[in-house]
gemmi code that builds the backbone of each chain (N, CA, C; Angstrom):
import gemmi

chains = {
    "A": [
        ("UNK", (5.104, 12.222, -32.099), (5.679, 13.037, -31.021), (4.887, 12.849, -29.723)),
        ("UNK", (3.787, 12.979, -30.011), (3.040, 12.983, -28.460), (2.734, 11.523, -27.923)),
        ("UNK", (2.857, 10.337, -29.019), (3.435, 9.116, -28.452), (4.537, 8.679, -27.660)),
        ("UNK", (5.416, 9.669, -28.238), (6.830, 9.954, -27.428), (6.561, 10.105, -25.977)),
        ("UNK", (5.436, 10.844, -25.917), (5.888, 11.994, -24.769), (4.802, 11.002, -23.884)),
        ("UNK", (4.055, 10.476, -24.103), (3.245, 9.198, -23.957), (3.812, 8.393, -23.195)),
        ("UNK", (5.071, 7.554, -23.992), (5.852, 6.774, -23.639), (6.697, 6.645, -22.108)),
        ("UNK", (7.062, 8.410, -22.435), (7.908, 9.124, -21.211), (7.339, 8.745, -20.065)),
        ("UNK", (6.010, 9.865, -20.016), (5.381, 10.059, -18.936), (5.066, 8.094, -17.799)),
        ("UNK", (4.945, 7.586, -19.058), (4.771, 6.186, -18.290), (5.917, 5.579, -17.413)),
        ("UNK", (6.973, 5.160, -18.068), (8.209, 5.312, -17.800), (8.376, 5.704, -16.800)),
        ("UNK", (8.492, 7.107, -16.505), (8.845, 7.747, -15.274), (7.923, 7.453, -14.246)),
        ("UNK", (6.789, 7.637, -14.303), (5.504, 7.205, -13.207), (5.826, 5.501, -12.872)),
        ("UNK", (6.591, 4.681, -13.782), (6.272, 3.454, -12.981), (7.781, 3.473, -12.528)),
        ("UNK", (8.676, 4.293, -12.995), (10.030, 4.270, -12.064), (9.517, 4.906, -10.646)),
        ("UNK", (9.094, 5.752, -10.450), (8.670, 6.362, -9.267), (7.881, 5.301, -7.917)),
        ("UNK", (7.109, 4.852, -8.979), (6.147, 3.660, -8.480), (6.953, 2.536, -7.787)),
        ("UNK", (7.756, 2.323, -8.544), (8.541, 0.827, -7.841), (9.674, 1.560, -7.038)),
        ("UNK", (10.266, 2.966, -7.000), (11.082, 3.273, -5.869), (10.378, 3.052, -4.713)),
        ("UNK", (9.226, 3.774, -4.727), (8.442, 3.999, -3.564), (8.029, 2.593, -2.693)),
        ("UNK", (7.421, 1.769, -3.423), (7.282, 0.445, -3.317), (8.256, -0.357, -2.360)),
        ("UNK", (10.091, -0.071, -3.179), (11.082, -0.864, -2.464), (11.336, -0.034, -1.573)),
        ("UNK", (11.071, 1.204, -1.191), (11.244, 1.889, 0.355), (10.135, 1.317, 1.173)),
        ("UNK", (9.312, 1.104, 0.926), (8.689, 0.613, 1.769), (8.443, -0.875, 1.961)),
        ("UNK", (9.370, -1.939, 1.484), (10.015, -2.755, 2.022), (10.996, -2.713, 3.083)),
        ("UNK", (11.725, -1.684, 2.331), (13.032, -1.519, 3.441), (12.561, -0.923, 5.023)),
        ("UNK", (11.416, 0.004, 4.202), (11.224, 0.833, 6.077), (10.457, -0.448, 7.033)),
        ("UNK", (10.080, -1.463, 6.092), (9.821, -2.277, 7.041), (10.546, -3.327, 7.874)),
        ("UNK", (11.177, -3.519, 6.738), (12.770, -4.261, 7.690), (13.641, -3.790, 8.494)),
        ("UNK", (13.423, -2.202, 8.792), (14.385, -1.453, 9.083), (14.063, -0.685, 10.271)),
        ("UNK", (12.386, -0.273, 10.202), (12.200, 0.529, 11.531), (11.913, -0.395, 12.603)),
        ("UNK", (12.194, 0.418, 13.777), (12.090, -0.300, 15.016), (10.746, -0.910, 15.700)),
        ("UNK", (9.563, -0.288, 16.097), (8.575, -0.503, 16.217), (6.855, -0.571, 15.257)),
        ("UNK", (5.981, -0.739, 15.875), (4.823, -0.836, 14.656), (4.296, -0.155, 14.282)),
        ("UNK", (4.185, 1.291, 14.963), (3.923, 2.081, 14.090), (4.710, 3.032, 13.360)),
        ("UNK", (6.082, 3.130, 13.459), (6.633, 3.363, 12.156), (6.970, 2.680, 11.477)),
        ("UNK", (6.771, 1.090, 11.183), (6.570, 0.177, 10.196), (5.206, 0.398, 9.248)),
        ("UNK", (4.365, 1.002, 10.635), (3.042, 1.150, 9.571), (2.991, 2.134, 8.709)),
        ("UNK", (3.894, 2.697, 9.436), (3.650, 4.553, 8.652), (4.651, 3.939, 7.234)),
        ("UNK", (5.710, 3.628, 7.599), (6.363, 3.115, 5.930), (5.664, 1.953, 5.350)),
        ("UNK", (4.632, 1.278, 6.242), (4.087, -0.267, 5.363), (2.653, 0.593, 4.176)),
        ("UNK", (2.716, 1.345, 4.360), (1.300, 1.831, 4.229), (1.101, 3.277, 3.493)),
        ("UNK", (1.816, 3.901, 4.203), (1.934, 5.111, 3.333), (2.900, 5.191, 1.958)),
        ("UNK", (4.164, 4.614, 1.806), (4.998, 4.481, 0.752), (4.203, 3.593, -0.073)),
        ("UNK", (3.318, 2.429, 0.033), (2.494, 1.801, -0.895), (1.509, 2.226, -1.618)),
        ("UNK", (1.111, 3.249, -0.456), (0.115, 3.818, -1.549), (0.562, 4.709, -2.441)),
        ("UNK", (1.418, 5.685, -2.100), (2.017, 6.653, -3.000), (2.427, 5.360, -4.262)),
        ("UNK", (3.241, 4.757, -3.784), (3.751, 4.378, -4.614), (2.661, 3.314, -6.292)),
        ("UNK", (1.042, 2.622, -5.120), (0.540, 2.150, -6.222), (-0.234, 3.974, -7.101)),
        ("UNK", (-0.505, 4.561, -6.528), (-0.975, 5.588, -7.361), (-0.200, 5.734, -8.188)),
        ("UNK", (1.384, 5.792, -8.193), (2.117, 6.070, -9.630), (1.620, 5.022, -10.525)),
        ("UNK", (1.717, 3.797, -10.014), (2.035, 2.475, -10.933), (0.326, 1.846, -11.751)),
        ("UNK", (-0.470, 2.829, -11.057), (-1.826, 2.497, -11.633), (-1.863, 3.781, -12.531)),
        ("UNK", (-1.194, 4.936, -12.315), (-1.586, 6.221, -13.150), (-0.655, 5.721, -14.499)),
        ("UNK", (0.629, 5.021, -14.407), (0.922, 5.006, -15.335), (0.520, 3.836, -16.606)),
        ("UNK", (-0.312, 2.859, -16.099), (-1.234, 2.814, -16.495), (-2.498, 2.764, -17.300)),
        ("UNK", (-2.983, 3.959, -16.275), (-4.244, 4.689, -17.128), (-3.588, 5.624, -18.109)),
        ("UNK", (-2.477, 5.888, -18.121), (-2.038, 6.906, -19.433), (-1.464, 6.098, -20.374)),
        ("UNK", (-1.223, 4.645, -20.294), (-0.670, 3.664, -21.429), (-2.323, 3.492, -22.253)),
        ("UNK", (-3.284, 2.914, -21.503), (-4.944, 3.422, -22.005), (-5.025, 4.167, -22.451)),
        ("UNK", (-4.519, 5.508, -22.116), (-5.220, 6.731, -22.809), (-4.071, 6.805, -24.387)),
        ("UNK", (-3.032, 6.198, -23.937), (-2.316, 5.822, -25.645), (-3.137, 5.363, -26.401)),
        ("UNK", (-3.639, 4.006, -26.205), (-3.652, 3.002, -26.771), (-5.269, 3.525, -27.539)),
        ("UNK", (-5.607, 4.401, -26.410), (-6.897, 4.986, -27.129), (-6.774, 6.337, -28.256)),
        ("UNK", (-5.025, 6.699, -28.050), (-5.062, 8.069, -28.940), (-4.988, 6.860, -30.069)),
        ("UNK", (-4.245, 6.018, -30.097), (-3.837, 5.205, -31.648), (-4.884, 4.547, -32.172)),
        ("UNK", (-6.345, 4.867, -31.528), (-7.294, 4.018, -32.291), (-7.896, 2.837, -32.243)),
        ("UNK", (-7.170, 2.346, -30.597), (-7.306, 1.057, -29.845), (-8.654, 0.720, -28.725)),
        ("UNK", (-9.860, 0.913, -29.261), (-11.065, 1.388, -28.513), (-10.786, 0.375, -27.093)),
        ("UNK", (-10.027, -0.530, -26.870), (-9.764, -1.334, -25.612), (-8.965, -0.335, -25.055)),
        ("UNK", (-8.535, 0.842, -24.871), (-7.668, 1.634, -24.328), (-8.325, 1.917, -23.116)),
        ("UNK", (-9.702, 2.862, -24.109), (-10.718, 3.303, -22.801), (-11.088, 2.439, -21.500)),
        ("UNK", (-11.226, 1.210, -22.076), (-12.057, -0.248, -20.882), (-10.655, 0.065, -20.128)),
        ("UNK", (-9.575, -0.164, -20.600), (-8.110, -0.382, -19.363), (-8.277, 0.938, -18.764)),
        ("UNK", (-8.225, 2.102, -18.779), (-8.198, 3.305, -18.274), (-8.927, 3.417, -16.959)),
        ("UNK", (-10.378, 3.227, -17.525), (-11.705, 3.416, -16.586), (-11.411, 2.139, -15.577)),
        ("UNK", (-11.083, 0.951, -16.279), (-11.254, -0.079, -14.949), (-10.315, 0.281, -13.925)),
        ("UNK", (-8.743, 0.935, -14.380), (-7.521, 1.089, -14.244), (-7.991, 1.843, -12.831)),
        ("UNK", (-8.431, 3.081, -13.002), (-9.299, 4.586, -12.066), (-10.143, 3.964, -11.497)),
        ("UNK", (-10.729, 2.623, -11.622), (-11.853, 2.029, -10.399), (-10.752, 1.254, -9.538)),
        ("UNK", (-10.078, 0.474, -9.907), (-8.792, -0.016, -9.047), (-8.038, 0.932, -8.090)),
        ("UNK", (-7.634, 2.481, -8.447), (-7.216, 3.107, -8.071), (-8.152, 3.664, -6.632)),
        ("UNK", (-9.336, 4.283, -7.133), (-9.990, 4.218, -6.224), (-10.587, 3.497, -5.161)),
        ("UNK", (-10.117, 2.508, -5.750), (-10.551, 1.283, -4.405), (-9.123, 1.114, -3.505)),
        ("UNK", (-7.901, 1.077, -3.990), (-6.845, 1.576, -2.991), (-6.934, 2.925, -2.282)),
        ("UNK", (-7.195, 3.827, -2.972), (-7.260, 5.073, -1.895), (-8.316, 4.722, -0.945)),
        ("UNK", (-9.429, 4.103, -1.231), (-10.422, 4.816, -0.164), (-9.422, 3.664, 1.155)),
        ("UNK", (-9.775, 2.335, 0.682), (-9.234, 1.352, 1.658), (-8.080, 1.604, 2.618)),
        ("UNK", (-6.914, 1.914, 1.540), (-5.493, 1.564, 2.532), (-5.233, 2.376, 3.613)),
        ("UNK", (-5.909, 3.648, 3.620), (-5.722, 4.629, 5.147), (-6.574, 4.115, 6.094)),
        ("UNK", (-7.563, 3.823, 5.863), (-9.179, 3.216, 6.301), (-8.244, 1.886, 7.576)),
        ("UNK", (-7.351, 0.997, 6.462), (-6.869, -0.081, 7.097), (-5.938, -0.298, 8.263)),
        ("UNK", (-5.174, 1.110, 7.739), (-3.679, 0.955, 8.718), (-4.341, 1.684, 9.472)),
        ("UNK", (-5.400, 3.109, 9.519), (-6.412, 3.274, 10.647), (-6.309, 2.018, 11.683)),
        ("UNK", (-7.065, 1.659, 11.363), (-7.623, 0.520, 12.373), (-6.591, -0.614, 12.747)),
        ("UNK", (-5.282, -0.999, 12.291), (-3.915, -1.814, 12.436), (-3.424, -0.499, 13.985)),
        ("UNK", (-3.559, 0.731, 13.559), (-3.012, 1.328, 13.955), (-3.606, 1.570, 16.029)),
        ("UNK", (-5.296, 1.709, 15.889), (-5.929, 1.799, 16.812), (-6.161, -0.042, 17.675)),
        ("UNK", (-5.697, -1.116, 16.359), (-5.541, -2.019, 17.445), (-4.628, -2.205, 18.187)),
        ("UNK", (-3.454, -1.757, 17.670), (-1.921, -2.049, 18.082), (-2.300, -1.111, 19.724)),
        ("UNK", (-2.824, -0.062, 19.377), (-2.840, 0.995, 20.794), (-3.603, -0.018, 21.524)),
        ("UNK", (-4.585, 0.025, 21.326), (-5.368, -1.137, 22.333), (-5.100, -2.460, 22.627)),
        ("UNK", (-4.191, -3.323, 22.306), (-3.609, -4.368, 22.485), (-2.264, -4.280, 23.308)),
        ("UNK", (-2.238, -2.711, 23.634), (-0.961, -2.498, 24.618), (0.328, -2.463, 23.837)),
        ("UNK", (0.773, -2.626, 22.512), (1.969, -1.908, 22.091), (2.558, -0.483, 22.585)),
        ("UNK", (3.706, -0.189, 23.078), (3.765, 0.734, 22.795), (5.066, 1.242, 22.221)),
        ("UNK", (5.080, 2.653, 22.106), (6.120, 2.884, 20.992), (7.569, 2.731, 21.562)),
        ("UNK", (8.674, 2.851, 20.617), (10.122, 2.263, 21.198), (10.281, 4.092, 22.044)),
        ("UNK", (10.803, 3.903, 23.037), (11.150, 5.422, 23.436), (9.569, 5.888, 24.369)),
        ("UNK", (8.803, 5.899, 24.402), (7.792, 6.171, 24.756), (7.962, 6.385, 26.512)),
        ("UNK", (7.603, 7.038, 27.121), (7.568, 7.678, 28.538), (6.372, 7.217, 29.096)),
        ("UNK", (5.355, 8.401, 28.757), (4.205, 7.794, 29.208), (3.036, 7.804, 27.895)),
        ("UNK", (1.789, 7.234, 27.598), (1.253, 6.745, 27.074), (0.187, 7.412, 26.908)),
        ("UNK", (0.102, 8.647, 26.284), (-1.018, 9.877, 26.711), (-2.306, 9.640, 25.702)),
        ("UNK", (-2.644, 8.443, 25.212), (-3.649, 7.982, 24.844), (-4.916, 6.764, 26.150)),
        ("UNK", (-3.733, 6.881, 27.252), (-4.443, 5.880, 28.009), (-5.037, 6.751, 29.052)),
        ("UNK", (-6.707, 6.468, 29.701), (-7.495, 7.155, 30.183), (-6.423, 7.178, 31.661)),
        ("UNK", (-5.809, 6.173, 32.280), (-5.154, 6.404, 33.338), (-4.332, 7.342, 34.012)),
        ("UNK", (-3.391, 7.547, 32.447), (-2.400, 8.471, 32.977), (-2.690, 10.022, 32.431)),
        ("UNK", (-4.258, 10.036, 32.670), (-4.443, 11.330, 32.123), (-3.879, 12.909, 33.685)),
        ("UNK", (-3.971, 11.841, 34.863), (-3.498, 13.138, 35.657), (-1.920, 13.637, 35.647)),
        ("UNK", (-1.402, 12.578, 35.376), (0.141, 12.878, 34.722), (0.059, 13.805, 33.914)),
        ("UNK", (-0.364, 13.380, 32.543), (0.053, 14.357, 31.833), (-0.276, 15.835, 32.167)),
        ("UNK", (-1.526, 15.919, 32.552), (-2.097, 17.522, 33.201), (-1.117, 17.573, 33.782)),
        ("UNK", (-0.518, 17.029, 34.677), (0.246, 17.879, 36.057), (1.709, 18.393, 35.369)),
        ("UNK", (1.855, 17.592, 33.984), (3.062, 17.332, 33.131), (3.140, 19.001, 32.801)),
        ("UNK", (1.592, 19.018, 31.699), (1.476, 20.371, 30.960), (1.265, 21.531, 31.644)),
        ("UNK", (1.170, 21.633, 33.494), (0.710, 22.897, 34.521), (2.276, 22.971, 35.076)),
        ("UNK", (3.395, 21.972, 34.642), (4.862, 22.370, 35.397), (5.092, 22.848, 34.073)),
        ("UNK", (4.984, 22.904, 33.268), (5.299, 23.302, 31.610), (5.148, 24.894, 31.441)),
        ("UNK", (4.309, 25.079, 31.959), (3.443, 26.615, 32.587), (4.117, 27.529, 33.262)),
    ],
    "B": [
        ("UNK", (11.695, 2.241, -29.490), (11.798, 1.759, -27.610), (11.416, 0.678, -27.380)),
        ("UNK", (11.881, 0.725, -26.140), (11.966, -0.736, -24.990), (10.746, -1.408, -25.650)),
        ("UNK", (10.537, -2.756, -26.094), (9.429, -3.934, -25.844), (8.101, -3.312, -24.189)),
        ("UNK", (7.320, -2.805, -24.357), (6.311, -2.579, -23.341), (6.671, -4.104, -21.970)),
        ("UNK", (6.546, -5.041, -22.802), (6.415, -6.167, -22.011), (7.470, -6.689, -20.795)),
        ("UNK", (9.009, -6.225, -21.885), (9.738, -6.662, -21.232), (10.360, -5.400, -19.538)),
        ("UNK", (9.731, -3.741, -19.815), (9.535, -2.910, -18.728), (8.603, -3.566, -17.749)),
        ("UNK", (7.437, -4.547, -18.371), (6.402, -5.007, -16.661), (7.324, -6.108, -15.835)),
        ("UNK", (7.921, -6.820, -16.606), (8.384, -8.236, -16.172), (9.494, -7.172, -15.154)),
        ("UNK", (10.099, -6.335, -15.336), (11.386, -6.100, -14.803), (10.784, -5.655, -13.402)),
        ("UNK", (9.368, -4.655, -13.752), (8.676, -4.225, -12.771), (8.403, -5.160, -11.506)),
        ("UNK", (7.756, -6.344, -12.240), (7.180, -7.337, -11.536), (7.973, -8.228, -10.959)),
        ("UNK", (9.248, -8.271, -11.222), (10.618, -8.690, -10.308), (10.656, -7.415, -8.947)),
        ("UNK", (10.849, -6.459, -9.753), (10.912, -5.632, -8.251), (10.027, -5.152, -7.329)),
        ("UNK", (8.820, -5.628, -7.734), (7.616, -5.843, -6.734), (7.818, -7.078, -5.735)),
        ("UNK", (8.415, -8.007, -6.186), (8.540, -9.055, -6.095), (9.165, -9.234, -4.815)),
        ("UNK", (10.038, -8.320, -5.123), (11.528, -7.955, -4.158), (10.923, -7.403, -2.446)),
        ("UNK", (9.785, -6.407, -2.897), (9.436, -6.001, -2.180), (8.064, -6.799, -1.023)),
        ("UNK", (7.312, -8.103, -2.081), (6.968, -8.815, -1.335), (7.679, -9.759, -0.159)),
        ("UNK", (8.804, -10.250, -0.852), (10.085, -11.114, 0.263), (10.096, -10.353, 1.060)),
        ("UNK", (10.535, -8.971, 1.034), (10.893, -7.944, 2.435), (10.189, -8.556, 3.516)),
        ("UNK", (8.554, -8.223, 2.887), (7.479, -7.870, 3.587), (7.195, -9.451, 4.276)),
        ("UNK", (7.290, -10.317, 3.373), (7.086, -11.927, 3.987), (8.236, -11.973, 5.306)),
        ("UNK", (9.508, -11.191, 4.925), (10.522, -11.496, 6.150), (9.979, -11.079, 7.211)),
        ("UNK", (9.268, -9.718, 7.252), (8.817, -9.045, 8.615), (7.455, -10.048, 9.596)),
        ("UNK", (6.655, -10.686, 8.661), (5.786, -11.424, 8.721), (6.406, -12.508, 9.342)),
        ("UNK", (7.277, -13.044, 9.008), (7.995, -14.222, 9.751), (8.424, -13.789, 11.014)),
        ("UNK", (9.341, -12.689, 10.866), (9.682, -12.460, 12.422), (9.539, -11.301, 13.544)),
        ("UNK", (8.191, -10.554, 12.591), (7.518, -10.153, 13.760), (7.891, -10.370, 14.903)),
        ("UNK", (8.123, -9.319, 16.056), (8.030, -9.848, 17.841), (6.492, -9.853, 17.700)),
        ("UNK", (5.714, -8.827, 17.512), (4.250, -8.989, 18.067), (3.188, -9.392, 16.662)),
        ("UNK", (1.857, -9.316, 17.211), (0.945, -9.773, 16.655), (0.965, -8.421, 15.455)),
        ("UNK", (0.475, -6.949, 15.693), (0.392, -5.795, 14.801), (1.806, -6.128, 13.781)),
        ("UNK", (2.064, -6.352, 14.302), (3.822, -6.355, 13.028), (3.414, -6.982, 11.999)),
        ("UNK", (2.929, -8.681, 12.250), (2.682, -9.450, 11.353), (0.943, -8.887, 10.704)),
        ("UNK", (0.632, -8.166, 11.349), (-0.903, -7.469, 10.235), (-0.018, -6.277, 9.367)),
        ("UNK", (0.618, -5.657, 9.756), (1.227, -4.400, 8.654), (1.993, -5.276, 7.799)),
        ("UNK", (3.160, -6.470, 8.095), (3.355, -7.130, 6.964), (2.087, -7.229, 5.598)),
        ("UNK", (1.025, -8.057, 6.638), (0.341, -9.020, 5.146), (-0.501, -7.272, 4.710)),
        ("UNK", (-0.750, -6.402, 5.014), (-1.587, -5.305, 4.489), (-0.546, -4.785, 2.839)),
        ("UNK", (0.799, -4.665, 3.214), (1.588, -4.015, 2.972), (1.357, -5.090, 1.156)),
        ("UNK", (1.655, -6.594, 1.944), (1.843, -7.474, 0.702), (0.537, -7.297, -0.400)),
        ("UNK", (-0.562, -7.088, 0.516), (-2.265, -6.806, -0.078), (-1.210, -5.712, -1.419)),
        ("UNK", (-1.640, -4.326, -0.655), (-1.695, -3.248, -1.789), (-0.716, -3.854, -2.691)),
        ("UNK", (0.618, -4.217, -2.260), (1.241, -4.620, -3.480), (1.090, -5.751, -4.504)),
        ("UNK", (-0.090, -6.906, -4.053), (-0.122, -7.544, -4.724), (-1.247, -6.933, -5.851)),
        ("UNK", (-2.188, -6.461, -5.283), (-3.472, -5.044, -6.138), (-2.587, -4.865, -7.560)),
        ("UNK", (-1.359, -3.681, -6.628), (-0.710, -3.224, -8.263), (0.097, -3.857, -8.833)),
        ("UNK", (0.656, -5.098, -8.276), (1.599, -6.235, -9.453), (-0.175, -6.615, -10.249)),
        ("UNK", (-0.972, -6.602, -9.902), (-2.038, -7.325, -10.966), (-2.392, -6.811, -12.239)),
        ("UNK", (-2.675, -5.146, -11.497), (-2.644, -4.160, -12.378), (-1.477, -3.875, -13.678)),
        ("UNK", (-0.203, -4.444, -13.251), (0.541, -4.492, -13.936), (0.610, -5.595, -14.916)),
        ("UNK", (0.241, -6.702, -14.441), (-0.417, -7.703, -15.160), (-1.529, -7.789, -16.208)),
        ("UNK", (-2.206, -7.142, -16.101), (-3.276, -6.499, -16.835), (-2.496, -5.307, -18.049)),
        ("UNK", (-1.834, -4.829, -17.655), (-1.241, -3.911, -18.600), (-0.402, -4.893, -19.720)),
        ("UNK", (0.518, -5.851, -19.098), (1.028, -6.123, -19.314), (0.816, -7.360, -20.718)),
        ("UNK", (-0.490, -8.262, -20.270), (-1.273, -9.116, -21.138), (-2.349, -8.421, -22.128)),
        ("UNK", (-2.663, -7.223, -21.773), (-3.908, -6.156, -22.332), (-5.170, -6.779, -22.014)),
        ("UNK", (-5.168, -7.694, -20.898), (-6.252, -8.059, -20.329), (-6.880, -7.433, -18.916)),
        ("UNK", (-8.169, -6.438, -19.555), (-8.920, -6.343, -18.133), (-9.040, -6.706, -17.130)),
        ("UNK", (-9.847, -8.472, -17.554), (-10.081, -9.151, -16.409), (-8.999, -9.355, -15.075)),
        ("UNK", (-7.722, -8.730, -15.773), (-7.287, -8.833, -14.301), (-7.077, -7.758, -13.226)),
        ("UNK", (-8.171, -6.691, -13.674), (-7.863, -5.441, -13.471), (-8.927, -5.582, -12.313)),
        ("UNK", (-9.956, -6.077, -13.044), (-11.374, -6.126, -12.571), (-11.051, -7.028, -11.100)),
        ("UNK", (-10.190, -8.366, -11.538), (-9.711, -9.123, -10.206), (-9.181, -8.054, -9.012)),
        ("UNK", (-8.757, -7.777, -9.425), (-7.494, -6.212, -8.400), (-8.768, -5.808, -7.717)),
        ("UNK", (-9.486, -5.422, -8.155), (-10.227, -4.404, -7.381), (-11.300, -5.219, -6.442)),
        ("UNK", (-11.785, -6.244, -7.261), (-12.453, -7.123, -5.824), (-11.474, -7.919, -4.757)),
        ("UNK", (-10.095, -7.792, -4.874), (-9.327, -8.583, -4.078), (-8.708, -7.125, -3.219)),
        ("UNK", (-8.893, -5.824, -4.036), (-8.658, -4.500, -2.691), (-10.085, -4.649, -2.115)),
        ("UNK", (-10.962, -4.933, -2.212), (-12.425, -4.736, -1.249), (-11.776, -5.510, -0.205)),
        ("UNK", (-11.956, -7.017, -0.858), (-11.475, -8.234, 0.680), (-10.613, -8.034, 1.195)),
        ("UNK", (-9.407, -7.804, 0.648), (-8.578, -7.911, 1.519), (-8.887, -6.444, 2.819)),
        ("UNK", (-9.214, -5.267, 2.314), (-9.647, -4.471, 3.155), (-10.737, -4.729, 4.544)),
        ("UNK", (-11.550, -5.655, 4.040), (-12.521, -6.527, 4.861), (-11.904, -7.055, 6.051)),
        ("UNK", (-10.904, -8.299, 5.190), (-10.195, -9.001, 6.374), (-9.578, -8.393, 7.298)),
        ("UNK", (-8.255, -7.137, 6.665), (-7.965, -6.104, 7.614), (-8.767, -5.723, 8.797)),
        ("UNK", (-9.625, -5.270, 7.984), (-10.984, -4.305, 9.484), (-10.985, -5.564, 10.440)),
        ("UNK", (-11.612, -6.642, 9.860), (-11.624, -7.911, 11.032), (-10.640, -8.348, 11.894)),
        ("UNK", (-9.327, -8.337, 11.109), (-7.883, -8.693, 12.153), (-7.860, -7.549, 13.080)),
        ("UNK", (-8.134, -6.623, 12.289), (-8.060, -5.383, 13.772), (-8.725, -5.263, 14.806)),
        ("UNK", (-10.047, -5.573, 14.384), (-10.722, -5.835, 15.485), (-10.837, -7.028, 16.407)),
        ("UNK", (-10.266, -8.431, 15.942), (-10.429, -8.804, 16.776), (-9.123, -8.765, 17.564)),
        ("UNK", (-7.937, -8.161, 17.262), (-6.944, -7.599, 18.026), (-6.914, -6.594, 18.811)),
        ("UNK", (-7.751, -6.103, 18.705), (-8.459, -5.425, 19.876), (-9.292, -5.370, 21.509)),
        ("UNK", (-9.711, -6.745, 20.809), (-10.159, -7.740, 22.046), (-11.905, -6.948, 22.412)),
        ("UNK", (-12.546, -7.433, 23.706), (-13.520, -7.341, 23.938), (-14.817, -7.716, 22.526)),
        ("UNK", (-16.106, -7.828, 23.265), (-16.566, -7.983, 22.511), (-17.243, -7.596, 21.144)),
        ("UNK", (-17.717, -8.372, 19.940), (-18.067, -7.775, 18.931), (-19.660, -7.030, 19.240)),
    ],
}
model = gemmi.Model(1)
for chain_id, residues in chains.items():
    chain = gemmi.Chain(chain_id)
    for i, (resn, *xyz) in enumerate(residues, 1):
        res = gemmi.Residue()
        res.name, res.seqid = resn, gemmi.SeqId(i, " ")
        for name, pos in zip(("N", "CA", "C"), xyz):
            atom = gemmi.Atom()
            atom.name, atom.element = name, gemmi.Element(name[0])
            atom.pos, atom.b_iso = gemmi.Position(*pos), 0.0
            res.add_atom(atom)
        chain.add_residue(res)
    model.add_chain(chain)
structure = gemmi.Structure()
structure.add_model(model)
structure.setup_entities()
């Protein structure tokens, strides 16, 4: 029974895993500029490898209820993999994200650019007619 | 139930699917950032097709690969960004 339920839980975590995955193909073919490509290149991947590594570490933690002492080694390495995507992939599109600003992208729709030291008296004079 | 093996292979087609996407955007990028969120995007996913690979053969070693190929490729990232950034190091 609780092999069953074993089985399930995997199943569903790597269906989840590969939805997430092919949305974030699509949001990349699909959105207009780079940083909402990044926001779908980057954020849907990771959600999506956390399913596909958790499910996984719970096929390990089977393989270790049935008596398969190689269960544990897949599990633990499984959770060091994992953790090496979380810390990285925000870390990355971080910095994709702060070059794109500094290389002068800017967004589709965008007015004025209230990250740039220039048009900082604009915006004040923007937020005192706002008033 | 399902053969274990034959659920990764199906997996690993539709990862697959999702690398082409990502190679298309890479190709026709207008700017330079486009084509870095492509290859980042292909990184993580190639990490967990490995991982799946590893599940899939019941071999570690390719688990262990995954995780030194998320360090580098994270490396290279930081570097493309910065030097897309311009000025000096």
């Amino acid at each position: 029974m609780l092999e069953f339920i074993f089985d399930l839980i995997t199943y569903i975590f790597l269906i989840i895993g590969v939805f997430f995955n092919l949305l974030a193909g699509l949001g990349l073919l699909r959105f207009p500029d780079v940083y909402t490509r990044l926001h779908a290149g980057t954020k849907c991947t990771t959600f999506g490898s956390i399913f596909i590594t958790g499910s996984v570490i719970i096929l390990g933690f089977k393989m270790w209820y049935l008596g398969n002492t190689d269960g544990s080694v897949l599990a633990i390495h499984t959770a060091g993999a994992l953790i090496a995507i979380l810390l990285t992939n925000p870390t990355g599109a971080h910095a994709i994200a702060r070059a794109a600003n500094k290389s002068g992208v800017k967004p589709v729709g965008a007015v004025v650019d209230g990250l740039d030291k220039s048009n900082k008296k604009i915006i004040n004079d923007k937020k005192e007619e706002k008033k | 139930m399902i053969d274990y093996f034959n659920v990764y292979i199906i997996v690993l087609i539709a990862l697959l699917i999702c690398v082409i996407m990502a190679i298309i955007r890479v190709v026709r990028g207008p700017t330079a950032p486009d084509r870095i969120v492509g290859l980042d995007t292909i990184n993580t996913i190639v990490i967990s097709s490995m991982v799946i690979f590893g599940a899939a053969f019941r071999e570690v070693i390719y688990i262990d690969v995954a995780i030194v190929y998320a360090l580098l490729s994270f490396i290279s990232t930081l570097f493309i960004a910065k030097y897309l950034e311009g000025g000096d190091y």
